[in-house]
Structure formats: C-alpha cells, structure tokens
C-alpha positions as CSV (number, residue, x, y, z in Angstrom):
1,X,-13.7,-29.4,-14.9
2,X,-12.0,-31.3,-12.1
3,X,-11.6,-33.9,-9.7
4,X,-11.5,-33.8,-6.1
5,X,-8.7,-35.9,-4.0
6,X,-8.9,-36.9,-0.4
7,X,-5.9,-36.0,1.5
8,X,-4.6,-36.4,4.8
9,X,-1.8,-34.6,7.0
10,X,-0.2,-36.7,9.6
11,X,2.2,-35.0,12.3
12,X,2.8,-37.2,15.3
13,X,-1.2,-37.7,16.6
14,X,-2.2,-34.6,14.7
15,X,-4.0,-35.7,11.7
16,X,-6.3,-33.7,9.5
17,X,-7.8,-34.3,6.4
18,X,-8.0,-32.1,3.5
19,X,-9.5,-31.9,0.4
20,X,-7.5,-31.5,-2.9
21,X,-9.3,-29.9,-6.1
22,X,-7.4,-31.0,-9.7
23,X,-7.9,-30.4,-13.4
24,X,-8.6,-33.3,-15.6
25,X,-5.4,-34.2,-17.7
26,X,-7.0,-33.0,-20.7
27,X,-8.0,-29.2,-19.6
28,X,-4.5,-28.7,-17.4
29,X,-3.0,-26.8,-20.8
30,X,-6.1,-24.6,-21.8
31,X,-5.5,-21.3,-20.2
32,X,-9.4,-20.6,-19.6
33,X,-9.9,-23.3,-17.8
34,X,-6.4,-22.9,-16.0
35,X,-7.5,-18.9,-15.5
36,X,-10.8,-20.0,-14.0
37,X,-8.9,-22.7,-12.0
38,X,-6.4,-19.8,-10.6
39,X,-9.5,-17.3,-10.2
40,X,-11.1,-20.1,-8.0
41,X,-8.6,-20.1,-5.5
42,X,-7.8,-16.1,-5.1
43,X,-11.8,-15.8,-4.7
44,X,-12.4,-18.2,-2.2
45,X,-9.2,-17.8,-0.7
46,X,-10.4,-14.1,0.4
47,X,-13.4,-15.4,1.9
48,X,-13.8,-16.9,5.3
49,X,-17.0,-17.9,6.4
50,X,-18.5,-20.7,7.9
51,X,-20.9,-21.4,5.0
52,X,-18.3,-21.2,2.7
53,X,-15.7,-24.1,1.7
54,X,-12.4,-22.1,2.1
55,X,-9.2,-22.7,-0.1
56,X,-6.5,-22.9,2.3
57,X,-3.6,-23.2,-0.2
58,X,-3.1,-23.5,-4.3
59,X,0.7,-24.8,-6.0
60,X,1.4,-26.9,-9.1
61,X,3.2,-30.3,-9.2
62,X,3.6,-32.7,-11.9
63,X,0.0,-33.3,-12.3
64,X,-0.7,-30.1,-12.8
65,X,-2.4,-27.1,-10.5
66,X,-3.9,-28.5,-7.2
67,X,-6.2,-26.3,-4.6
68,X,-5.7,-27.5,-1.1
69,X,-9.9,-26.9,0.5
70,X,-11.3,-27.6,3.7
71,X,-12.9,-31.2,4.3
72,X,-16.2,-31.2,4.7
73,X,-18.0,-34.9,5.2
74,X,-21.1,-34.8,4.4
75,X,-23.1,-35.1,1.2
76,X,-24.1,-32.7,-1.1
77,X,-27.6,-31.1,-1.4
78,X,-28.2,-32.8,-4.8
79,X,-27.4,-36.0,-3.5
80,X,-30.2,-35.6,-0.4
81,X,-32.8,-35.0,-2.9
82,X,-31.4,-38.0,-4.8
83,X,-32.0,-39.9,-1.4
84,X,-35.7,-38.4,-0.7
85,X,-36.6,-39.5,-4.4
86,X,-35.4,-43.0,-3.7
87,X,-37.2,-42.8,-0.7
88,X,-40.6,-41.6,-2.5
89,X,-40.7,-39.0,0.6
90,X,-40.0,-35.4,1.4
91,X,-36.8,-33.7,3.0
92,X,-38.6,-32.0,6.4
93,X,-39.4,-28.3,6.0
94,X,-37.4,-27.3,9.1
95,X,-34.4,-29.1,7.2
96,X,-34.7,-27.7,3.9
97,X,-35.0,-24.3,5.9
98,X,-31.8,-24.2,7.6
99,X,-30.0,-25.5,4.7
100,X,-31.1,-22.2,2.9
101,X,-30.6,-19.9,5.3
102,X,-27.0,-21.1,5.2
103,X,-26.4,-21.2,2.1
104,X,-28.2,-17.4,1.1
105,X,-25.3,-16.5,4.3
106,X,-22.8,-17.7,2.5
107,X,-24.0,-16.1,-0.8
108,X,-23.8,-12.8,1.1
109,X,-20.3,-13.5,2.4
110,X,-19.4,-13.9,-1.0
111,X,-21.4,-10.8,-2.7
112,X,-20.1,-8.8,0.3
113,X,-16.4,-9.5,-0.5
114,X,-13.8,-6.9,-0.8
115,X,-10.3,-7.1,-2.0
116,X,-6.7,-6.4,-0.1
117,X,-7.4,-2.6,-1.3
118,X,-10.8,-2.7,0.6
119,X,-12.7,-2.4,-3.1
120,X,-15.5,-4.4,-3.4
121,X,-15.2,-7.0,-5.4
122,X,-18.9,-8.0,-6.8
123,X,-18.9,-11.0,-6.9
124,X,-21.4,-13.4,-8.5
125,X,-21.2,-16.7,-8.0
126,X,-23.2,-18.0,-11.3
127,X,-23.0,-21.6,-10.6
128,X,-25.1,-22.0,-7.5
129,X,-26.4,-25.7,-8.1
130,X,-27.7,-28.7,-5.7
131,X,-24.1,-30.2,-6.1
132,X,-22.4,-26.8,-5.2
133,X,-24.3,-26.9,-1.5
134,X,-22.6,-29.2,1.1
135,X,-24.5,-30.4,4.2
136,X,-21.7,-31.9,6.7
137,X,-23.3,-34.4,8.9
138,X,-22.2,-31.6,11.8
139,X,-25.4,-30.2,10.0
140,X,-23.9,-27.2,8.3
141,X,-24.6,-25.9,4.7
142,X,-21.3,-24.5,3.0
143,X,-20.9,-23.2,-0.5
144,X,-18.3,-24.5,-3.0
145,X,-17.0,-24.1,-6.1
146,X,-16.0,-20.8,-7.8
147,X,-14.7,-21.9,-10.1
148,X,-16.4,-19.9,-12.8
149,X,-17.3,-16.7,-10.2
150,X,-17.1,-13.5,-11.7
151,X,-15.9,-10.3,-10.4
152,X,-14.5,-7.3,-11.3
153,X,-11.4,-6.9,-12.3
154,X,-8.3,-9.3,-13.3
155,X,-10.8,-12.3,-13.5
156,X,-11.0,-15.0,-16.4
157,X,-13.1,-12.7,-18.9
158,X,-16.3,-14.5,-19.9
159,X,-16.2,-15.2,-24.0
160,X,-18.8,-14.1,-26.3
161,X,-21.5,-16.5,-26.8
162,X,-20.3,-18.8,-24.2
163,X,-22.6,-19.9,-21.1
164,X,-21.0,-20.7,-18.1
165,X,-23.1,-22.6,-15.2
166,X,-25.4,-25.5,-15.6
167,X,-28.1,-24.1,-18.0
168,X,-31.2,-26.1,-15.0
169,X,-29.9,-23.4,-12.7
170,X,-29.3,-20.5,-15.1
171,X,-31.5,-17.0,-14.4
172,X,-32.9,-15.2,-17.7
173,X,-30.0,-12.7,-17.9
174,X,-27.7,-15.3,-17.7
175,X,-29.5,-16.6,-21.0
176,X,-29.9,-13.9,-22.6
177,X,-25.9,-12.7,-22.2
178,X,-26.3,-10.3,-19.8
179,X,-24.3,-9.0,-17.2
180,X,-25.3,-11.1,-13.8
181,X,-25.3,-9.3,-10.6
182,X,-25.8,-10.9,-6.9
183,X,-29.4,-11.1,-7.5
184,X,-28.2,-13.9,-10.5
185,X,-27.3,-16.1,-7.7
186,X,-30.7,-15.9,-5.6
187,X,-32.9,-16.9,-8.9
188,X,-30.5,-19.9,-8.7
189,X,-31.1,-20.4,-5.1
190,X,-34.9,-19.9,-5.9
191,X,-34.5,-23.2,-7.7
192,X,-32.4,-24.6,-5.4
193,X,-34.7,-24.7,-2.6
194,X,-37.6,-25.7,-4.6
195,X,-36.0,-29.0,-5.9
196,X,-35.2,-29.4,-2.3
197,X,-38.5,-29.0,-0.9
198,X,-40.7,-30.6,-3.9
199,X,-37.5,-33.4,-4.3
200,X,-38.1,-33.0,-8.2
201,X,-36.4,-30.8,-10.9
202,X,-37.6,-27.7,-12.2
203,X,-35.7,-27.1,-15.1
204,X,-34.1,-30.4,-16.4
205,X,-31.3,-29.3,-18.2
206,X,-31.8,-32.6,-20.4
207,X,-34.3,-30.5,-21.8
208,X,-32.2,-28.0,-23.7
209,X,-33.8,-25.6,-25.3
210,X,-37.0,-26.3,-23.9
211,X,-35.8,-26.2,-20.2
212,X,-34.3,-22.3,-21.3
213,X,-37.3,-21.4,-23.0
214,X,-39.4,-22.4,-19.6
215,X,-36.9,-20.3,-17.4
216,X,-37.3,-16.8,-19.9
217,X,-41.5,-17.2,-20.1
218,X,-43.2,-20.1,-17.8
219,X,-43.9,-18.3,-14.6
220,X,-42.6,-19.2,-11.4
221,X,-43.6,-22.2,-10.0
222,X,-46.3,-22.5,-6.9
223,X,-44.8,-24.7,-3.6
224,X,-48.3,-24.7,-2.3
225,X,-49.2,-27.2,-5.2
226,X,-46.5,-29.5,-4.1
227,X,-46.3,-29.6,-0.3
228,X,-49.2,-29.1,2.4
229,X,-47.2,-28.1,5.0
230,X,-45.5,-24.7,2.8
231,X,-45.8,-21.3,4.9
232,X,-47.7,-18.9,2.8
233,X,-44.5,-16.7,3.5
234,X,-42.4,-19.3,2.1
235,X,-44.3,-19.5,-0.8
236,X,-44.4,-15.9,-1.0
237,X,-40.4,-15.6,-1.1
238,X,-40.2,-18.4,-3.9
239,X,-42.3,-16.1,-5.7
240,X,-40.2,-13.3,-5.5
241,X,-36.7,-15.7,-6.2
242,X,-37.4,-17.0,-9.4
243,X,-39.3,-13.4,-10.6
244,X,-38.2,-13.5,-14.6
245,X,-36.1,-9.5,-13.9
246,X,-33.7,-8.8,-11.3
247,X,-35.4,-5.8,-9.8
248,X,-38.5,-8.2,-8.4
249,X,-36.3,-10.2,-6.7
250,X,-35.0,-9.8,-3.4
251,X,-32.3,-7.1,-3.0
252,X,-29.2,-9.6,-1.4
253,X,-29.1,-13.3,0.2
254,X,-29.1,-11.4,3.9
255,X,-32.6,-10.5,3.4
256,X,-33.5,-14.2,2.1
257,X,-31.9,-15.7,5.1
258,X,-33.7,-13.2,7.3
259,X,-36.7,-13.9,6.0
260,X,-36.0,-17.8,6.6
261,X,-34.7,-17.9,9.8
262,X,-38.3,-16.0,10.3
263,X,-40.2,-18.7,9.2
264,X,-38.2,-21.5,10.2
265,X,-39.1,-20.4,14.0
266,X,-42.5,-20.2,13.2
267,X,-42.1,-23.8,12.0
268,X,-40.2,-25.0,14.8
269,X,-42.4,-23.6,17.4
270,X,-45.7,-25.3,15.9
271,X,-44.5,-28.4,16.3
272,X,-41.5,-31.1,17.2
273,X,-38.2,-30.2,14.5
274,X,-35.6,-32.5,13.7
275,X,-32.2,-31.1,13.2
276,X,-30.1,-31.4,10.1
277,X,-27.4,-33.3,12.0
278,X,-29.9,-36.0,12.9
279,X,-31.8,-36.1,9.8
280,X,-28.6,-36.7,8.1
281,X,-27.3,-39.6,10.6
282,X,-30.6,-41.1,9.9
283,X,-30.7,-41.1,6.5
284,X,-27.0,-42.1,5.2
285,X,-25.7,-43.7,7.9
286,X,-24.3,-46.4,5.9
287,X,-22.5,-44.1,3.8
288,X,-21.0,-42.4,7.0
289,X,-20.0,-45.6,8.2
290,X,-18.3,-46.8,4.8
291,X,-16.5,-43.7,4.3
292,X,-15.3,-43.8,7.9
293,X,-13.8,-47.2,7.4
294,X,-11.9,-45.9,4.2
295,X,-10.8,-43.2,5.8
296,X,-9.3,-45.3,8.4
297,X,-8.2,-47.6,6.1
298,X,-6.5,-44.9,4.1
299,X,-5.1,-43.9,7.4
300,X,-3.4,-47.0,8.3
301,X,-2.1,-47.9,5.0
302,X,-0.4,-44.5,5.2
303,X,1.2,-45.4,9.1
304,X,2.3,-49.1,7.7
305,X,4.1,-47.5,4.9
306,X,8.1,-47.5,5.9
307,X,9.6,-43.7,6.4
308,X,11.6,-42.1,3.4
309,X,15.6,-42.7,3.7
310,X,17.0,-39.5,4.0
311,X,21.2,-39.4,3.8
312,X,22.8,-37.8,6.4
313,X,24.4,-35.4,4.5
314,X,20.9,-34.1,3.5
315,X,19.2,-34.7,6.6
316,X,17.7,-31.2,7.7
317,X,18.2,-30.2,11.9
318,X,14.6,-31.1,12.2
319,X,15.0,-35.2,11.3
320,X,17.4,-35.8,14.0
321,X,16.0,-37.9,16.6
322,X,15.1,-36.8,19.9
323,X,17.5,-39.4,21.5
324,X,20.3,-38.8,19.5
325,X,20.0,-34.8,19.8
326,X,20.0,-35.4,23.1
327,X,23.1,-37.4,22.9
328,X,24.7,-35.4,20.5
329,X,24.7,-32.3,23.3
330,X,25.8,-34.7,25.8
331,X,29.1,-35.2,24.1
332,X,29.7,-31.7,23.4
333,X,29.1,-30.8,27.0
334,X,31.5,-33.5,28.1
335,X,33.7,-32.3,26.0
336,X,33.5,-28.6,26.8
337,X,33.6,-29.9,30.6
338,X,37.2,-31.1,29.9
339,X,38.7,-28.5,28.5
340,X,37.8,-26.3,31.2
341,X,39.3,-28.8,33.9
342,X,42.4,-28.9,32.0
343,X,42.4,-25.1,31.1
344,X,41.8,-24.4,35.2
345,X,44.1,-27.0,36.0
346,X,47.0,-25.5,33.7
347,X,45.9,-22.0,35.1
348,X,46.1,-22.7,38.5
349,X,50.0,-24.4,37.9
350,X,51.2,-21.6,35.9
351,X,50.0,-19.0,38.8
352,X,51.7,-21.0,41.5
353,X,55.1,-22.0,39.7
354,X,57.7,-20.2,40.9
355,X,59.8,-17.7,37.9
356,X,62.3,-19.3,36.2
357,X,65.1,-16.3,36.7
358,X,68.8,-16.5,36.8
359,X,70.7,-16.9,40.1
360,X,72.1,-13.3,41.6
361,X,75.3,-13.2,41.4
362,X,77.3,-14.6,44.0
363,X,74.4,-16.7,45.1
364,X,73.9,-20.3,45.0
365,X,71.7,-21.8,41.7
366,X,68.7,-23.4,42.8
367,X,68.0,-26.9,43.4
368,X,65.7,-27.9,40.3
369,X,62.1,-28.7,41.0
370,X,60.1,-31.6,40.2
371,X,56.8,-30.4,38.4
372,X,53.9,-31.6,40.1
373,X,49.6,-32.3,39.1
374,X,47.4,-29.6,39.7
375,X,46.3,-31.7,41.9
376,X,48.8,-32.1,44.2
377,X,49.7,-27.8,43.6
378,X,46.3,-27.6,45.7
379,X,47.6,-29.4,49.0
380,X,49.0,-27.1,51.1
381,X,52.7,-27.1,52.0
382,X,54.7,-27.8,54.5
383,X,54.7,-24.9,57.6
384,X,57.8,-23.0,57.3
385,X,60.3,-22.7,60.8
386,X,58.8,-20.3,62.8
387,X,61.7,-18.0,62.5
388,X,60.8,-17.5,58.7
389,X,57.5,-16.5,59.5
390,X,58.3,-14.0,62.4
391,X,60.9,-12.2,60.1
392,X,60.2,-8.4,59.1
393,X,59.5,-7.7,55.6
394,X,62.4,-6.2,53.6
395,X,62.1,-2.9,52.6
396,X,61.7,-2.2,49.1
397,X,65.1,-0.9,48.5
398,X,66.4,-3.9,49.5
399,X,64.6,-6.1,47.3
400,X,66.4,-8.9,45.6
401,X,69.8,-7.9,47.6
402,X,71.6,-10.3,48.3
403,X,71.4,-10.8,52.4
404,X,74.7,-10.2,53.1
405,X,74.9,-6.6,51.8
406,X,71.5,-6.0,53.7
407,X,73.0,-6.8,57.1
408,X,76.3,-5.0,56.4
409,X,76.8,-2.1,59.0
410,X,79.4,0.4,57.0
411,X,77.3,3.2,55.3
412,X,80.1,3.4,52.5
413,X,80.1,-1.0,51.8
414,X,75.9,-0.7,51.9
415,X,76.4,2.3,49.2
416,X,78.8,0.5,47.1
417,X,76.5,-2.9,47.3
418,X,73.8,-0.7,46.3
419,X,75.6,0.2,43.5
420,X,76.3,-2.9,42.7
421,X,73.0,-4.6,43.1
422,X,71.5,-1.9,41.1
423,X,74.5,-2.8,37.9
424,X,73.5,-6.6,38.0
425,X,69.8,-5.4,37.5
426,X,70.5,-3.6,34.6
427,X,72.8,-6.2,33.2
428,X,69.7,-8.8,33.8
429,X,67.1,-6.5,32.4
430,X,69.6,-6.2,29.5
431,X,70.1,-9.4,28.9
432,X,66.1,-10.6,29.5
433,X,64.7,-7.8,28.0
434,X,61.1,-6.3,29.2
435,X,60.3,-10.0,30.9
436,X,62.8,-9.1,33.1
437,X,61.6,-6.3,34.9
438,X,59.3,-7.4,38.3
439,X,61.4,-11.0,38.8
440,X,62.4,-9.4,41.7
441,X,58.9,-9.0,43.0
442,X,57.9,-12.1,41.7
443,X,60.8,-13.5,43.7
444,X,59.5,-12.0,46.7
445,X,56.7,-13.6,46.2
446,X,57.9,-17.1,47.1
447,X,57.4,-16.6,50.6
448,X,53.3,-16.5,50.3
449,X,51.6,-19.1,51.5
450,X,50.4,-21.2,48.7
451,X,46.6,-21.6,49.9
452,X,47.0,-17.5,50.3
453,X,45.9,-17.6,46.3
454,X,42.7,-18.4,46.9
C-alpha cells in the first residue's frame, strides 16, 4: 500500500536516521486506504516496545500522508529465509528461536494495548508475515506494519467480503469472515516460524484457492519431518499454533515466548549457539557494507548541499550566528555603558552647581561662573582662608541676612532688618514661585566642601 523513504536528521553532529512510510500516488485519495494509513499510526504510536517498530510522528505534505518510524537496519525475516534458500542451508535453531520469542513479545505488547482511557483496545494484528518481522543486525526482532490492525472502536471498519492480510499467512477464521481475535495472530506466527526453520513455504499464496483450502482442512504440518535437530517441545508448540480453531491454540504470544525462551536454553546449553547479531554479520555482510556506504553517501551529499537563504526580515532569533549574537550584545552594552557615564556625569554637575538665585538686595551680583566637565567638578577645590573655616555657623534666623544687619548691635535696627529681610523673602517667593522657597538653604550650602558629597 506504500513505500518506505530513508530519512535523515542533521543538527550540528547529531544525526539520526528515520524511516518515512508513504502511500502510493494512486491510493493517497481512497479513504480506506487513507483510514488504514491514519489507523496505522494512532496504533503503533500507542505502543512502545522494543519488539515493536514505533511511529514517532504522522503529518501530510504535498505528497500526501507520511509516518515518521524508527530505523531499523537490518533485513527482514522473509528476506533471511530468501538467503538460507539461496544458500541450500538452514537458519540455526537457536536463531530462528530468539527471532520468535521476540516477535510473540511484541505480539503481546500489541494484544496487551490499552487506549488514553485505560480500555483495552484488542488488538489483532492480522497481517503477521515474514516481511512484517525485522531482524536488525543489533540482533533484535521487531514487528511492523499495522497497517490493516484491527481494534475496537473508531478503526477503518473491515468491508464485507473483503480479506485483508496476505491469504499464505491467513488463519481459518480469517477465511471464513470471522471475527479474529489475538490467537489470529499466533496461527500466523505458527507459519512464520515454520518457513523460518524448514526455509520453505507452507502455504504459497500463488496457490489461491488451493493454498486456502490446505489452511481450512490439511492438518498442521510436522517440523520433525523437516529438521533433525527440532525439540519434541518445539514441535509440540507448532502443533498447537497452526490448530485449525482458536481454542487449541495457545491462549496469548506471552505463553509462546515463554515456552521458547524454555527451549531455546535447552538448545543453548547442549551445545555452542551463535547469536543473531553474528549470524547476521556473517551472512549479509555485503549488504551491510553497501547500505553503509549509501548512507554515508546520502549523508555527505546532504552536508555539500549549500544552506537555504533566509532574508533578514524573516530570519527567526534562532538563525543568528553565534558570533554575531555575540556582537550584537556587545554593542548594546556599550551603548548602555555610555549613557550611564553621561547620565552620572550630568548627575553629579547638577548636584554640585551652585542655585541660580537672584542677588539680595543691596548685595553685590555675582561674578558669573564658567561651567566646567564632570571631570574636572570631581577635583577638589582650592582650601578656603582659615578664617572662613573657623567661623561659627549662623543661626537659622539669620539665614540669608545680609551680614551687615547680623552684626548690628541696636535691638530696634536688628528688628527692623528682620523685618525687612523677612519682606524681600516674600517678594522673592512671590516673584519665583514654590522654586523659591529653600534658596536660602541651598545658598548656605556653598560653603560645603565639594568632596563632602561623597
């Protein structure tokens, strides 16, 4: 129904690859297929196991709906009995156990699965084939592809008189349009395992009708006549598999893989067992190595290719460089940097300027002063004559009095400067306003050292 795309992320020296399931152009408008498509990715999405090819993400672009899966390299089970035909020998037993035992695990993730409301979901996979197995080269067995799962509940509903699944692989009540439950899957495991073990078919599904009329009536096959070196307990569970009813058969995958696992360590401890990793690296080691080299290929054609323009009026924050971030705040601090000099600067002037107030009366204007830098403001001043530093401070009656009406000795004159002192303040504060009121203070202030501000 699809084809699957090689992709690769690149961030910096992070690089991952990924693999991207598509519809083919001509099934991207049929809305079963698009349903099943859909279904696919909100089953397997839900499941996370290690046995089991997750979909990490699903969208739509141009070319149509895309699922974003995991990676795996490695090859598929149907193509490692492919390989043992070529070879005119047989896939170890040890091997073709642990591939099982993985597989029924994953099985039983899947069967197991509950949705977000903690329902169960019964699940059946019904397309369990030799090219829905992977075996990565790491020597792990995952299940992929479901594609055309059913479940209950806001699935793609199966249509009347349609089979879904490859009919080789199909159990009886798949055939006979009956509704499949987990045990479906382990008849199709049944045959999975014994096309792996015996590296022949056991249902061709070139056969049509004939191969479905063998998988309703011909009784289940016997391993013993096809391998020497097949457990009686193997055999045994075979037997029980591919039983023609669902109530012979084993109850769920957790008690095939149990039973596997059992007799995979009697296996292994007879004898000297090879492990799936190495049996793998062995036998396709020139297809690892090719598809290596394209990856890398791939890789580097991707690093040679020049980076997208991007304006800088659409540039996102991210896509600035480093440098020029860096750069950027450098200004900004600068900048910030001088307008607190000059704002401190301009402070520390305006607090040691003397007021601009008008002359008392009867009192001299004074000279104009020259403005001066901040810089210079800080030095201090001159030393005053010793006599100006000895006088007593004023008291604050007397403030802003002219001198000669401080020093007068008649009680009656002192009164009547008062009085006059205090008229010229209210004529100032009448003519200045509010602003006016503390000059006199300020003006007192004059004779503060300047380096007394700190």
């Amino acid at each position: 129904m699809g084809k699957v795309d090689l992709a690769v992320r690149r961030e910096g020296t992070f690089l991952r690859l990924y693999a991207v399931k598509r519809l083919h152009p001509h099934l991207r408008e049929d809305a079963d297929v698009r349903a099943m498509f859909l279904d696919e990715a909100r089953i397997a999405g839900l499941i996370r196991h290690p046995n089991v090819v997750s979909v990490l993400d699903v969208g739509e672009d141009e070319e149509g709906p895309f699922l974003v899966m995991d990676y795996v390299e490695g090859v598929s089970v149907g193509v490692v009995v492919q390989r043992a035909l070529e070879s005119r020998s047989l896939v170890p037993l040890e091997v073709c156990l642990r591939i099982g035992i993985h597989a029924a695990e994953g099985l039983h993730a899947a069967h197991d699965l509950v949705g977000s409301d903690g329902a169960p979901l019964s699940l059946v996979h019904r397309d369990v084939s030799p090219h829905n197995i992977l075996v990565g080269f790491d020597g792990v067995a995952r299940v992929t592809d479901f594609g055309i799962a059913k479940a209950l509940g806001q699935m793609a509903k199966t249509s009347t008189g349609i089979l879904k699944g490859k009919l080789g692989y199909m159990a009886p009540e798949q055939l006979q349009f009956r509704s499949p439950d987990r045990r479906t899957d382990l008849f199709s495991l049944g045959i999975v395992l014994f096309e792996l073990l015996t590296a022949q078919r056991l249902y061709p599904g070139k056969l049509g009708e004939e191969s479905a009329r063998r998988i309703l009536e011909e009784p289940p096959p016997d391993l013993a006549d096809y391998r020497d070196d097949a457990p009686p307990e193997l055999v045994g569970l075979l037997f029980k598999m591919l039983a023609k009813t669902p109530a012979g058969r084993p109850t769920d995958a957790r008690s095939v893989a149990r039973a596997l696992e059992s007799i995979l360590a009697d296996v292994a401890a007879a004898g000297d067992a090879i492990e799936t990793s190495e049996y793998l690296a062995r036998e396709f080691a020139e297809e690892r190595g090719k598809l290596i080299d394209e990856v890398a290929s791939a890789v580097h054609a991707i690093d040679s290719m020049p980076p997208p323009s991007v304006t800088p009026a659409a540039a996102a924050p991210g896509d600035v460089a480093p440098a020029r971030r860096r750069a950027s705040s450098s200004l900004v601090a600068i900048a910030m940097l001088a307008v607190v000099v000059l704002a401190g600067g301009a402070a520390i002037w305006w607090l040691l300027s003397p007021p601009r107030s008008s002359p008392a009366t009867g009192a001299a204007a004074p000279a104009p002063r020259t403005r001066v830098s901040p810089l210079e403001i800080a030095r201090p001043p001159e030393p005053r004559a010793a006599s100006a530093e000895a006088a007593p401070p004023q008291p604050a009656a007397s403030r802003g009095v002219p001198e000669s009406a401080g020093n007068a000795g008649d009680p009656d004159e002192a009164t009547d400067s008062h009085r006059a002192a205090r008229r010229r303040r209210a004529q100032r504060g009448a003519r200045h306003g509010p602003r006016a009121a503390g000059t006199a203070d300020e003006r007192s202030n004059e004779n503060m050292r300047l380096w007394d501000w700190q």
